[in-house]
Backbone as JSON, one array per atom type, in Angstrom:
{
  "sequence": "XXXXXXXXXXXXXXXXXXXXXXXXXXXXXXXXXXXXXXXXXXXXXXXXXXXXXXXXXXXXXXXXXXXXXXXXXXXXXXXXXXXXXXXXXXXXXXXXXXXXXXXXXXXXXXXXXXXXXXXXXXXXXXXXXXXXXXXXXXXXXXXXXXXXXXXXXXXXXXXXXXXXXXXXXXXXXXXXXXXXXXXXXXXXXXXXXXXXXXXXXXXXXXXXXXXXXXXXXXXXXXXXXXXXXXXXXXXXXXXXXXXXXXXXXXXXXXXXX",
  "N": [[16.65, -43.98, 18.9], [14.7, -41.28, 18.59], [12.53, -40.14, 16.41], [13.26, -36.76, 14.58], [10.05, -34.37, 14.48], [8.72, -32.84, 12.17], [8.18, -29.12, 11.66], [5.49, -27.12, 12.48], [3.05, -25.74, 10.48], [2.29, -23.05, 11.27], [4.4, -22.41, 12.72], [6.95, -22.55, 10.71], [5.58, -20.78, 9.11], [5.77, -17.84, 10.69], [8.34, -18.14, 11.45], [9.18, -17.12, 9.03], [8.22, -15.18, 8.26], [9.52, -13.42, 10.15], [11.92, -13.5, 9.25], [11.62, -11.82, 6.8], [10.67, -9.41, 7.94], [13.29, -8.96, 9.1], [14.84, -8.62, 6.83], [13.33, -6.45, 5.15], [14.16, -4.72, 7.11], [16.38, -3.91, 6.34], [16.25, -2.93, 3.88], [16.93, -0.31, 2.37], [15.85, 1.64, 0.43], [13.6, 0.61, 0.94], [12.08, 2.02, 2.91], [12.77, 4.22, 2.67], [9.97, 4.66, 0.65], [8.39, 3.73, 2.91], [8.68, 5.93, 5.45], [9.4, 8.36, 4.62], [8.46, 9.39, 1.95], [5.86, 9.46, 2.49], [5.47, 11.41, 4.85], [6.61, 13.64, 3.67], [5.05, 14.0, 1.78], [2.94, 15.45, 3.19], [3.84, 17.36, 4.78], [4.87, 19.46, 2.45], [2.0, 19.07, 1.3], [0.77, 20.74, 3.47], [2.0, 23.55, 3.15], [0.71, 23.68, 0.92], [-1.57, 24.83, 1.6], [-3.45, 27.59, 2.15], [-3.19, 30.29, 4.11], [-4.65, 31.14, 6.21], [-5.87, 29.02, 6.56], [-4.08, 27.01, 7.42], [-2.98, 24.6, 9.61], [-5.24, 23.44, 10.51], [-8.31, 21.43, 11.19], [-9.71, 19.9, 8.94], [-8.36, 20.7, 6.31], [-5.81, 19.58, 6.93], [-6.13, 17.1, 7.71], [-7.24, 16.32, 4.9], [-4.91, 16.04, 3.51], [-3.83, 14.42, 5.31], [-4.41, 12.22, 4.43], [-4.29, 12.12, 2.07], [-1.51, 11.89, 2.29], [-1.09, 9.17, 3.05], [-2.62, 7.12, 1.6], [-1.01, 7.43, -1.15], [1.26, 7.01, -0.01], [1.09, 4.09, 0.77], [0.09, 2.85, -1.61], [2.17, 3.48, -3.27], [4.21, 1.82, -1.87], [3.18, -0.63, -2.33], [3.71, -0.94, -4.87], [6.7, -0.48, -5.2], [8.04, -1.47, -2.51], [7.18, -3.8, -2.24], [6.47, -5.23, -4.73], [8.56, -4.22, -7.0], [10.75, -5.28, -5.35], [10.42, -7.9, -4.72], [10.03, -8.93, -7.39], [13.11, -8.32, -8.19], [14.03, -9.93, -6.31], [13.8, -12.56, -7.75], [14.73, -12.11, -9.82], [17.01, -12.98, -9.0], [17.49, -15.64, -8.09], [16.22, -16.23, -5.76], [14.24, -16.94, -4.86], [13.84, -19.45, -6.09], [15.61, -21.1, -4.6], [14.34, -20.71, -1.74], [12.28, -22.19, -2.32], [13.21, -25.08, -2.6], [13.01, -25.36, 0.31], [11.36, -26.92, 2.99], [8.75, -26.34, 2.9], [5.49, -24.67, 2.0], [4.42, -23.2, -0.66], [2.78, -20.7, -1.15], [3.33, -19.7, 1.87], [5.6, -18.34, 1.22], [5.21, -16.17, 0.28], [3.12, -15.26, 1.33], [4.14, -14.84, 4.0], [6.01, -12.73, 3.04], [4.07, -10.66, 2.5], [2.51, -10.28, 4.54], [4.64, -8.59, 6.23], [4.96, -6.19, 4.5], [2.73, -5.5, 4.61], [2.67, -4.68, 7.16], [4.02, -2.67, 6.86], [2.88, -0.52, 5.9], [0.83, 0.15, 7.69], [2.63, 1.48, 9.93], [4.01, 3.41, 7.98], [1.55, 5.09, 8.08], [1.11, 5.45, 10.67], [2.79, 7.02, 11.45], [2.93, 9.61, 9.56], [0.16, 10.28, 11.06], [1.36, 10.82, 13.22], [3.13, 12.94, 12.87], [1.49, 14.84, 11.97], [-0.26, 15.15, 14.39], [1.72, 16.26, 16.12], [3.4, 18.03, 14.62], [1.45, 19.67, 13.55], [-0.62, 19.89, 15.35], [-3.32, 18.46, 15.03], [-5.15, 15.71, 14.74], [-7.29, 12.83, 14.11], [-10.35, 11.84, 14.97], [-11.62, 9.49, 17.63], [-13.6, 8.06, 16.1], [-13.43, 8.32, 14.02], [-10.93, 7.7, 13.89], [-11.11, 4.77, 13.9], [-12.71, 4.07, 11.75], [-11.04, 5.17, 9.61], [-8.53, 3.08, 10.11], [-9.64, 0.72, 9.2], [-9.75, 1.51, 6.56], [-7.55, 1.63, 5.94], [-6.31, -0.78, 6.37], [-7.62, -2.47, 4.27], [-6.59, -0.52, 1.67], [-4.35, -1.45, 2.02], [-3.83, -3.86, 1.28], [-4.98, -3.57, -0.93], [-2.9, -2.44, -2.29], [-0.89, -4.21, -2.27], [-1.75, -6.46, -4.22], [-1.62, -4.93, -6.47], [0.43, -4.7, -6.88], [1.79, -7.08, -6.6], [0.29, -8.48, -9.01], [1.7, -6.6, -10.77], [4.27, -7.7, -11.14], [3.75, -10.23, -11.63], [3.48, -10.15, -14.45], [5.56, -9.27, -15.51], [8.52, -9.61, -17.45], [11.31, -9.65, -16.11], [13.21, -7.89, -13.55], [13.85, -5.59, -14.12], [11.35, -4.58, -16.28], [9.48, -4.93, -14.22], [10.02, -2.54, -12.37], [10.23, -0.5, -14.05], [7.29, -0.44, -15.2], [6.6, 0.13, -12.65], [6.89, 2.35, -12.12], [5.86, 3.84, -13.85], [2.81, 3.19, -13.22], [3.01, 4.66, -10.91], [3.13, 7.5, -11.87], [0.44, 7.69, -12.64], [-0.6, 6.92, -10.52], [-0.53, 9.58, -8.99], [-1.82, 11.25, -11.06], [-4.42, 10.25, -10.97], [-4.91, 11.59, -8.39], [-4.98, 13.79, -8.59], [-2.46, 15.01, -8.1], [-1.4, 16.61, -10.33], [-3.09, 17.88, -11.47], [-5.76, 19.21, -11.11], [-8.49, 16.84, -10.83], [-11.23, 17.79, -11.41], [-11.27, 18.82, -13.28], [-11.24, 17.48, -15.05], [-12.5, 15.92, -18.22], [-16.03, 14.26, -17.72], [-16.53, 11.9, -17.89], [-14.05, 10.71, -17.59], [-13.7, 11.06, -15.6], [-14.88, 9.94, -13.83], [-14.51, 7.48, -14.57], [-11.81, 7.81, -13.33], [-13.25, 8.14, -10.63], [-13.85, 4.85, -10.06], [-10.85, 3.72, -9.54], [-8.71, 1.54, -7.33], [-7.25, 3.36, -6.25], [-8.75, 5.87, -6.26], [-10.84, 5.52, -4.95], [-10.05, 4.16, -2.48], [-8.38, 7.13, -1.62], [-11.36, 8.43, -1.36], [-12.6, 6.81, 0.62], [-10.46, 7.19, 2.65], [-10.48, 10.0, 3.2], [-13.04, 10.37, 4.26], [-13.44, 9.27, 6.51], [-12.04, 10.15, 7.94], [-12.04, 13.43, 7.69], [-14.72, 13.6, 8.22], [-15.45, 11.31, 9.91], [-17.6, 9.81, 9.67], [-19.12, 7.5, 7.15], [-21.05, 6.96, 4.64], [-24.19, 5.19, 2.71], [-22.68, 5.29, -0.36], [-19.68, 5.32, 0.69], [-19.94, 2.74, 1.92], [-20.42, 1.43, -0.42], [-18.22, 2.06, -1.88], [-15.97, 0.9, -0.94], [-16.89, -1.75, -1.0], [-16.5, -1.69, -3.77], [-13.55, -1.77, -3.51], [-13.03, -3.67, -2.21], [-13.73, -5.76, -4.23], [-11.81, -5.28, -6.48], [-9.35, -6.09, -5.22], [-9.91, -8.48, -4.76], [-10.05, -9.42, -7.27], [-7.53, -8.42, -8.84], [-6.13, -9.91, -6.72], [-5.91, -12.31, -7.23], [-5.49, -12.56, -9.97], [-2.95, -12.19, -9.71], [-1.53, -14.08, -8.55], [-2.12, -16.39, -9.38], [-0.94, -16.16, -12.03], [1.36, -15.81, -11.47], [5.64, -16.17, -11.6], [7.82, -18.25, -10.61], [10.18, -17.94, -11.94], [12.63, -15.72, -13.1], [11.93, -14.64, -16.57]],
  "CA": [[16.66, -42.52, 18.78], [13.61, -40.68, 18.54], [12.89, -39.53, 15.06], [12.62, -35.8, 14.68], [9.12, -34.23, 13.8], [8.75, -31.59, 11.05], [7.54, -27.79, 12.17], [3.98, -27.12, 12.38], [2.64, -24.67, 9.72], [2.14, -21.6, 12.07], [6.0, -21.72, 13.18], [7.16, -22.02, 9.89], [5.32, -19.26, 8.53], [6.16, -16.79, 11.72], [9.96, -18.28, 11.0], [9.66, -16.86, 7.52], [7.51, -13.55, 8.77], [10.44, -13.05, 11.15], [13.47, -13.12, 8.38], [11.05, -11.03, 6.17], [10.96, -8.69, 8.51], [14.65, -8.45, 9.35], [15.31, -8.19, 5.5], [12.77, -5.7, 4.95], [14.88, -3.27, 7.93], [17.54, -3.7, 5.66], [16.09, -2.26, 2.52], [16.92, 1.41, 2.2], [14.61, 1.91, -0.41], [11.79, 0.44, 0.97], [12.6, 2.13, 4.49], [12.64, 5.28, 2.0], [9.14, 4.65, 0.79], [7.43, 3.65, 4.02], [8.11, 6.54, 6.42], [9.89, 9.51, 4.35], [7.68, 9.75, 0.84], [3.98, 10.08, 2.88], [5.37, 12.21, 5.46], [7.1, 14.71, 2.57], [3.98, 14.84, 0.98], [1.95, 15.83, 3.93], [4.48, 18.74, 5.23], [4.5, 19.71, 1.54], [1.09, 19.36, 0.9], [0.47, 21.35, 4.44], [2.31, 24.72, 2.59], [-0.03, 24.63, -0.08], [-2.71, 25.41, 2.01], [-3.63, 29.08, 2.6], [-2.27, 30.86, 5.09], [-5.46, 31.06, 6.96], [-6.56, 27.8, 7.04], [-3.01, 26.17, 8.27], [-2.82, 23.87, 11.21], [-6.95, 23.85, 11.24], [-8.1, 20.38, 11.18], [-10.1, 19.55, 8.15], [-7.58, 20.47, 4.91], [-4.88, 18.92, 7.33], [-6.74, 15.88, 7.33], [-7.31, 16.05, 3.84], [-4.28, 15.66, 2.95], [-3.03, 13.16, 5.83], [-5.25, 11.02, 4.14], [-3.18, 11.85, 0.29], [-0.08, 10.97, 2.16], [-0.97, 7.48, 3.82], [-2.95, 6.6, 0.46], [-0.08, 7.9, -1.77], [2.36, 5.9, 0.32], [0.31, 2.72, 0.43], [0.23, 1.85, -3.28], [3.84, 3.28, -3.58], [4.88, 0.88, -0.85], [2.98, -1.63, -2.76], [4.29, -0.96, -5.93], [7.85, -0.73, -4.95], [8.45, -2.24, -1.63], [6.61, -4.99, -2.73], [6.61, -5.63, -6.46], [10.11, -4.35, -7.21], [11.51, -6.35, -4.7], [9.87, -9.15, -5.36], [11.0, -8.82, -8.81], [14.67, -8.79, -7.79], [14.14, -11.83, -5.42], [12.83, -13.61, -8.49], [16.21, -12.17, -10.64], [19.09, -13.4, -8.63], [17.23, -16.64, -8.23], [16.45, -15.97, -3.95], [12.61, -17.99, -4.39], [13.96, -21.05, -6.27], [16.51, -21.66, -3.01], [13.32, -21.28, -1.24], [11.36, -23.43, -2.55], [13.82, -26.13, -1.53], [12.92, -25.37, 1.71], [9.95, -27.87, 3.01], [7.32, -24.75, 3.59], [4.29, -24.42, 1.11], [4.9, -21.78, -1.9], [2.03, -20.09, -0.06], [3.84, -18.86, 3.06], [6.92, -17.82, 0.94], [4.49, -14.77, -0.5], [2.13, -14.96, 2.16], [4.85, -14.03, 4.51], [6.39, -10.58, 2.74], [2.8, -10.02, 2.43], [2.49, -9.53, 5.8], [5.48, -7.98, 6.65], [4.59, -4.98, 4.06], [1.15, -4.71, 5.4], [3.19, -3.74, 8.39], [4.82, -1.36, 6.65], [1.84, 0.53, 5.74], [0.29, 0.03, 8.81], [3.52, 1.78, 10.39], [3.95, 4.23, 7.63], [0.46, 5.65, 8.2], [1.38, 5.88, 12.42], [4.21, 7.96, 11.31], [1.67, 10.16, 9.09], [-0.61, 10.74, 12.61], [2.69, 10.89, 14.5], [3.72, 14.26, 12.6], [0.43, 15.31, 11.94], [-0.27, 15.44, 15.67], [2.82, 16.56, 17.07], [4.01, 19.42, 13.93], [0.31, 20.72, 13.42], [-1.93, 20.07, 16.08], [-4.1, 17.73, 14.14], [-5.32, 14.52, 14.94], [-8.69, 12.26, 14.07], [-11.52, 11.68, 16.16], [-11.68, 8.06, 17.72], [-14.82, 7.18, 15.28], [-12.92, 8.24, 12.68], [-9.49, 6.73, 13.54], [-11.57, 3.52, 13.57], [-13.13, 3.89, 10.34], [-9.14, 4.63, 8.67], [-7.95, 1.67, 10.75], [-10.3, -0.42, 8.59], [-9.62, 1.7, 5.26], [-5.16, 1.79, 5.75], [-5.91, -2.36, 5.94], [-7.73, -2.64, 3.41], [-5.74, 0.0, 0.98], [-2.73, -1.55, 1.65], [-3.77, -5.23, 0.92], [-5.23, -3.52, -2.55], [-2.08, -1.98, -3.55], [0.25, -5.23, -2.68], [-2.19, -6.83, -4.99], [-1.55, -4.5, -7.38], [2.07, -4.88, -7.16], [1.61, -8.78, -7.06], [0.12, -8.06, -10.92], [3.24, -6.04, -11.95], [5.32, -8.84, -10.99], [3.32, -11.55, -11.95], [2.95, -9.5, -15.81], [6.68, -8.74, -16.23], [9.22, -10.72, -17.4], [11.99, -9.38, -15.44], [13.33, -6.98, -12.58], [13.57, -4.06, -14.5], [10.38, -4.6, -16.45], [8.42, -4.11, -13.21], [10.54, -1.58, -12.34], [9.51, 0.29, -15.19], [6.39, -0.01, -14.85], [5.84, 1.02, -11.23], [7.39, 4.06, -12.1], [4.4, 4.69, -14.78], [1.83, 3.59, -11.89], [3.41, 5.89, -9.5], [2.68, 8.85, -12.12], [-0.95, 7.19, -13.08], [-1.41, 7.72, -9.43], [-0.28, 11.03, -9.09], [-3.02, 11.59, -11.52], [-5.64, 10.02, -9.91], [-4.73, 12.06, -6.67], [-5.17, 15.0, -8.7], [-1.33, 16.14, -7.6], [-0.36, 17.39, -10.97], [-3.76, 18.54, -12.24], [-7.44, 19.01, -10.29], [-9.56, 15.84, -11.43], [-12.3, 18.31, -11.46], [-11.06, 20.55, -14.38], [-11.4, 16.32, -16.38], [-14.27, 15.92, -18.39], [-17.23, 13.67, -16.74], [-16.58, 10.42, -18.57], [-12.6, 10.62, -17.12], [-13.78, 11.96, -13.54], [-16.3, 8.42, -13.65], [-13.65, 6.37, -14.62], [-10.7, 7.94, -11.93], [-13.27, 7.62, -9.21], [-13.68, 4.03, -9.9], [-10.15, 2.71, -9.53], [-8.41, 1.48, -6.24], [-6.43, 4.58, -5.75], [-9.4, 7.0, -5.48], [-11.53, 4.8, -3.83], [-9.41, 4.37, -0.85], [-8.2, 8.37, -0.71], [-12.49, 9.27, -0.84], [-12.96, 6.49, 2.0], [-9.92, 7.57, 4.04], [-10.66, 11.34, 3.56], [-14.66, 10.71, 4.47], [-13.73, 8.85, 7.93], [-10.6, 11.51, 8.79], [-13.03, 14.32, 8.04], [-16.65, 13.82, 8.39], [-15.5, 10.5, 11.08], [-18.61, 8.79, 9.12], [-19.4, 6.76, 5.83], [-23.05, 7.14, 4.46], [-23.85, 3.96, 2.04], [-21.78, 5.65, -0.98], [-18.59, 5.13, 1.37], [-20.06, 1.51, 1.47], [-19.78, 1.07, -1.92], [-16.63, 2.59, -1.86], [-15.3, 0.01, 0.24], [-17.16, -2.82, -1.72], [-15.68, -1.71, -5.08], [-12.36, -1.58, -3.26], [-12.56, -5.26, -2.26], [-13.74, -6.52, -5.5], [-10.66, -4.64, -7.12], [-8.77, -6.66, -4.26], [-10.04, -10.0, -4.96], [-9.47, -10.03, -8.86], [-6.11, -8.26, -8.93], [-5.28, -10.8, -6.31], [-6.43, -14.01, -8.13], [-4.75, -12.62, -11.41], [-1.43, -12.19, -9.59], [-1.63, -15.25, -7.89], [-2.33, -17.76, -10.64], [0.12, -15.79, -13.05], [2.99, -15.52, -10.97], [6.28, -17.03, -12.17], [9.25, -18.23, -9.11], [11.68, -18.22, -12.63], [12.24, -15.0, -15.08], [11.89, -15.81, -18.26]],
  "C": [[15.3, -42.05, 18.27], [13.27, -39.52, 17.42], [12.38, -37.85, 15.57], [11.33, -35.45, 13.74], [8.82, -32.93, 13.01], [7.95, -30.14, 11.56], [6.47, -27.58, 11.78], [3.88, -25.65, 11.39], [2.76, -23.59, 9.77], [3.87, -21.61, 12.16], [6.99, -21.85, 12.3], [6.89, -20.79, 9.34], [5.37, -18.22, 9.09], [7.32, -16.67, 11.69], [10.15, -16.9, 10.1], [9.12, -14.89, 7.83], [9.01, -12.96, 9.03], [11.74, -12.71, 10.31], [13.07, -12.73, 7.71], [11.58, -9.55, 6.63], [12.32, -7.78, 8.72], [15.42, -7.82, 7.78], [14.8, -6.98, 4.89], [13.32, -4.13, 5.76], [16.22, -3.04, 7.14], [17.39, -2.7, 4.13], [16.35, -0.85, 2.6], [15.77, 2.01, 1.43], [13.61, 1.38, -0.37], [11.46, 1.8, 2.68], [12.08, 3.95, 3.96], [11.2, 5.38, 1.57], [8.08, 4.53, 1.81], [7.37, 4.67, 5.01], [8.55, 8.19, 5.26], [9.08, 10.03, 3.45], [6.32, 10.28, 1.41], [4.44, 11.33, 3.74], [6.07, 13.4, 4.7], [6.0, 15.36, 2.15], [3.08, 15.87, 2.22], [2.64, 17.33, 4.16], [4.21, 19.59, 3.85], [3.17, 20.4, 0.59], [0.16, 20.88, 1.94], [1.05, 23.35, 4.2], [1.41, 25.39, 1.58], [-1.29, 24.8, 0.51], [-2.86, 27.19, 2.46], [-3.16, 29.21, 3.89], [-3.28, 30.86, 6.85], [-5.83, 29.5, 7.75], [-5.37, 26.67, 7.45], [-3.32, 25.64, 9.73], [-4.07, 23.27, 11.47], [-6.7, 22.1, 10.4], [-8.96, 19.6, 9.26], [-9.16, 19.78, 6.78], [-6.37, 19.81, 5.69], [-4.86, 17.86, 6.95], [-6.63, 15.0, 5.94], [-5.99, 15.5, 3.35], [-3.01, 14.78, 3.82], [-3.41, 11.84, 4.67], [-4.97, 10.75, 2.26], [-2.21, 11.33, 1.1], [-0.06, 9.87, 2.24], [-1.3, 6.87, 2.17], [-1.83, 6.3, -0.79], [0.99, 6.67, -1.26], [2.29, 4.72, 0.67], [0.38, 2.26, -1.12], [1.54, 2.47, -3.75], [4.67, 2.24, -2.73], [4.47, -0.65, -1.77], [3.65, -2.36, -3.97], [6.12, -1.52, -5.93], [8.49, -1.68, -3.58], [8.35, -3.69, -1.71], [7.02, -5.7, -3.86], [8.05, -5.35, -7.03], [10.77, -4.96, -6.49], [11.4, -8.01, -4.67], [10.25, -9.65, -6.67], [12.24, -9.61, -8.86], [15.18, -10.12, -7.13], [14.29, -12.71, -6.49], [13.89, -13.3, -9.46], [17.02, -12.83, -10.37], [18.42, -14.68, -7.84], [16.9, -17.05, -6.45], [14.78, -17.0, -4.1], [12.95, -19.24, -5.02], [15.05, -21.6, -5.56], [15.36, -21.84, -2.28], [12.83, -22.25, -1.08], [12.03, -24.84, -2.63], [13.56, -26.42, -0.67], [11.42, -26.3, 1.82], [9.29, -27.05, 3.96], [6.85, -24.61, 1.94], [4.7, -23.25, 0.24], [4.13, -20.84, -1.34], [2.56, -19.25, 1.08], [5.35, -18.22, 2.12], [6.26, -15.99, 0.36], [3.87, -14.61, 0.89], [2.87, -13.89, 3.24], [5.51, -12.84, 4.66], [4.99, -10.25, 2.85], [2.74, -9.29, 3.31], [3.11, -8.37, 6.53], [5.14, -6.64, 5.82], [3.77, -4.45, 4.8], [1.35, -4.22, 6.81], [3.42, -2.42, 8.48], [3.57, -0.58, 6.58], [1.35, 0.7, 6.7], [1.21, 1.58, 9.45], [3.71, 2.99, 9.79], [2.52, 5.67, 7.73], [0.22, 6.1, 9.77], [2.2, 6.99, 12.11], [3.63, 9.11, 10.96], [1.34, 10.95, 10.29], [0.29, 11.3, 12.84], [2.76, 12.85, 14.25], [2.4, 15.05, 12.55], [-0.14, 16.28, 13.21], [0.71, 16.16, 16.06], [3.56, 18.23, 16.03], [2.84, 20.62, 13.46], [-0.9, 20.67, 14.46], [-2.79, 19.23, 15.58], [-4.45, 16.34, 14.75], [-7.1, 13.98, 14.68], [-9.64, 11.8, 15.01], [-11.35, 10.41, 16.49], [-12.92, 7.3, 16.98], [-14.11, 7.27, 13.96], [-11.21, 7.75, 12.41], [-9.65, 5.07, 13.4], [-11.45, 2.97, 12.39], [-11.37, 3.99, 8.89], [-8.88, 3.6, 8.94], [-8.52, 0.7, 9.33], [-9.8, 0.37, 6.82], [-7.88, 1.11, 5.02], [-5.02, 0.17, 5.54], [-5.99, -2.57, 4.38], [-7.15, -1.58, 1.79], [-4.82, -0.9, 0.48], [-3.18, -3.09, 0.74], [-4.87, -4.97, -0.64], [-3.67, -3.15, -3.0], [-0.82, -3.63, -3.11], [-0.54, -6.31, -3.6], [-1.8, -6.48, -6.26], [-0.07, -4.9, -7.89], [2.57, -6.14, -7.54], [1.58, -8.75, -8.98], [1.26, -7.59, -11.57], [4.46, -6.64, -11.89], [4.97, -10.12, -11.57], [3.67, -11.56, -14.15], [4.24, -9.78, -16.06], [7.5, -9.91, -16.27], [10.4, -10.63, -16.39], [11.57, -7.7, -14.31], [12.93, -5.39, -13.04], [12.59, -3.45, -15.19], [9.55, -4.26, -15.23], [8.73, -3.17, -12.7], [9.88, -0.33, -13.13], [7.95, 0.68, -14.95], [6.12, 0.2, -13.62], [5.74, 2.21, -11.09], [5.91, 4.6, -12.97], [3.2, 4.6, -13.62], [2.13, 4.62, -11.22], [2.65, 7.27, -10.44], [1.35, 8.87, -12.42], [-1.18, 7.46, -11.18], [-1.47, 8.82, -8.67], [-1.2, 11.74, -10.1], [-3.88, 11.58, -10.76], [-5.77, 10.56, -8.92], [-5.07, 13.71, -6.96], [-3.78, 15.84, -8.17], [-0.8, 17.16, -8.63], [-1.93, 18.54, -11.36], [-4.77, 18.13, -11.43], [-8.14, 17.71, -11.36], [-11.0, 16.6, -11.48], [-12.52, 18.91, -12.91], [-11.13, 18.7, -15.92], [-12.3, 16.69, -17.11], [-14.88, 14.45, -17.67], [-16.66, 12.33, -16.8], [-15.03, 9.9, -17.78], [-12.69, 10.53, -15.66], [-14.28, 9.95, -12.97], [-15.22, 7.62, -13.75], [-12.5, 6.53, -13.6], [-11.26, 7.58, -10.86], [-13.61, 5.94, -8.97], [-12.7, 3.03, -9.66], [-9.83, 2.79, -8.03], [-8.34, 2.73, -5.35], [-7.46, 5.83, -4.86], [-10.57, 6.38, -4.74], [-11.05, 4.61, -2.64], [-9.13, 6.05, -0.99], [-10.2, 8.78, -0.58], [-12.96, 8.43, 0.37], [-12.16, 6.98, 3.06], [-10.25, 9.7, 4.07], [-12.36, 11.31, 4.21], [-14.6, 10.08, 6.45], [-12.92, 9.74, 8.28], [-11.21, 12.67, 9.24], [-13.55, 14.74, 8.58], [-16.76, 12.63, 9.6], [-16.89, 9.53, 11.01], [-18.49, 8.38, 7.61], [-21.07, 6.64, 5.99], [-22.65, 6.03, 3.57], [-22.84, 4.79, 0.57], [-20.31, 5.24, -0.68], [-18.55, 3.75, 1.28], [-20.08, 1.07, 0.45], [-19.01, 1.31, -2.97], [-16.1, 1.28, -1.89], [-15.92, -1.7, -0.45], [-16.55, -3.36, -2.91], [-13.83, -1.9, -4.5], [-12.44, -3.33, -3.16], [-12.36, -5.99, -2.9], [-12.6, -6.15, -6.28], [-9.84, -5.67, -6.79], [-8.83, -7.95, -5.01], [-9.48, -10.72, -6.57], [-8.74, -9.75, -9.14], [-5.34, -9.29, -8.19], [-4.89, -11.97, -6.89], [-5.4, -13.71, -9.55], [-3.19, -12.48, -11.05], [-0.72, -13.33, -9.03], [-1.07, -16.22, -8.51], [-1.58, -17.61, -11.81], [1.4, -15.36, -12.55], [4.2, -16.09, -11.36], [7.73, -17.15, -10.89], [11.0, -17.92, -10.3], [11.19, -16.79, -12.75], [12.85, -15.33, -16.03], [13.14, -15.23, -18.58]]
}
């Protein structure tokens, strides 16, 4: 009899993509963050514009480019990190890790599957954008998003990585996502203009993830260019990336304590 031979790397980790996926259509409350929360804000945000300047393409823009952002590190936060959480309560990653597949693809895999979501949530965005105001981005500047909505998203499931990796339990990250969520409702300037800060506050908001991705995705939606400023937007955004990743990584725990 002809021994059997163990599944090659790739079709494990497309396996695991694949029942990500299917679990992820099941979530209500992620399903709830990925298409309903960005496109709320946008209709929303699309009232508080003057009366004049409705439908017209530049404050439209502006604030496609709060909803996708907005619903990128809430997707991260919660779709991600609170669920992840819960996996990691009712004991769903140490069954896993039974399984003979690398600890690696067991993360790697939701990874992906989020970064769908955002992907998807940010089509949805356009979708209404286009179709309830007339609106839509130039093809230099739906490029230049393309490349920001990746890289966004794969900062805020970093971030979310961290508030899972930090907490001891479910409802601990819970908790805190909810305080991120209103820390980035700052930063977005929804409750209060970041203008009306003082200097030293303004310097420190525009350096974190949050407003670094909405001034790159509002500068390609816009203006459909990045001058070097935008580039070192987009630099600081990675480096954010790389050491939130590494610290969520290497401090992650498959128990809670």
């Amino acid at each position: 009899m002809q021994a059997r031979t163990a599944p090659s790397a790739g079709v494990t980790f497309w396996a695991l993509v694949r029942a990500e996926r299917i679990a992820y259509g099941r979530g209500a409350r992620t399903l709830v963050w990925t298409a309903l929360v960005p496109v709320c804000i946008l209709v929303l945000g699309e009232l508080e514009v003057p009366q004049g300047l409705r439908h017209t393409s530049a404050p439209t823009l502006e604030i496609v480019a709060l909803a996708i952002t907005t619903g990128a590190f809430a997707l991260g936060l919660f779709g991600y990190g609170s669920t992840l959480a819960n996996h990691r309560d009712r004991g769903i990653f140490q069954r896993l890790r039974c399984a003979p597949v690398p600890s690696w693809q067991l993360l790697g895999a939701r990874s992906v599957v989020q970064l769908l979501g955002v992907v998807v949530q940010s089509l949805a965005v356009f979708m209404v954008a286009r179709v309830a105001y007339g609106v839509a981005p130039g093809g230099k500047g739906a490029l230049l998003a393309s490349v920001v909505i990746v890289a966004s998203g794969i900062a805020a499931l970093a971030i979310g990585q961290v508030v899972v990796a930090l907490s001891r339990s479910a409802s601990t990250a819970t908790a805190v996502s909810r305080l991120l969520l209103v820390v980035l409702f700052l930063l977005e300037g929804v409750f209060v203009a970041t203008q009306s800060w003082p200097v030293w506050l303004q310097q420190v908001a525009d350096g974190t993830p949050v407003r670094l991705s909405l001034n790159l995705l509002t500068d390609a939606l816009v203006h459909q260019r990045w001058d070097p400023s935008d580039l070192r937007d987009l630099s600081g955004l990675l480096v954010w990336t790389a050491i939130l990743g590494y610290i969520g990584v290497t401090r992650f725990r498959w128990e809670s304590e």
